[in-house]
N, C-alpha and C positions, 0 to 999 in steps of 0.2 A: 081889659088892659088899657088903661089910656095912655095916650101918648104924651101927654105932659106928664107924669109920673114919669114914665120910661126915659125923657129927654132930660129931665132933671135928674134920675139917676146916674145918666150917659156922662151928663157933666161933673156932676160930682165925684165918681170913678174917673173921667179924666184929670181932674185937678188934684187927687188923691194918688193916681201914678207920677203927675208932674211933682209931686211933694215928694215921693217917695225918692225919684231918678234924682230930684237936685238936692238931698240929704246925701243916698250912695255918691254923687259925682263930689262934693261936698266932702267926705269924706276919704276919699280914694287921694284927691287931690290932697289933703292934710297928708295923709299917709307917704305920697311917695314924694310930698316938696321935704327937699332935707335944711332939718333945725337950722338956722343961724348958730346954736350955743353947742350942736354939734357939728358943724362945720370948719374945718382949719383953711382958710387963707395964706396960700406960701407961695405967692405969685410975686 
């Protein structure tokens, strides 16, 4: 097993969770910010 395989794989799984988390957060946030074209203003 060498370690520079394993540390390059380490990082590449890191940067592949980070892609993952800021797509879901990315996505969560679209979902619960509410539309401007469905939003009514009666202030």
């Amino acid at each position: 097993m060498a370690p520079v395989k394993f540390f390059v794989g380490a990082v590449l799984l890191a940067l592949l969770a980070l892609a993952i988390a800021t797509v879901a957060l990315g996505v969560l946030a679209t979902l619960k910010m509410p539309r401007p074209e469905h939003r009514d203003d009666r202030s």
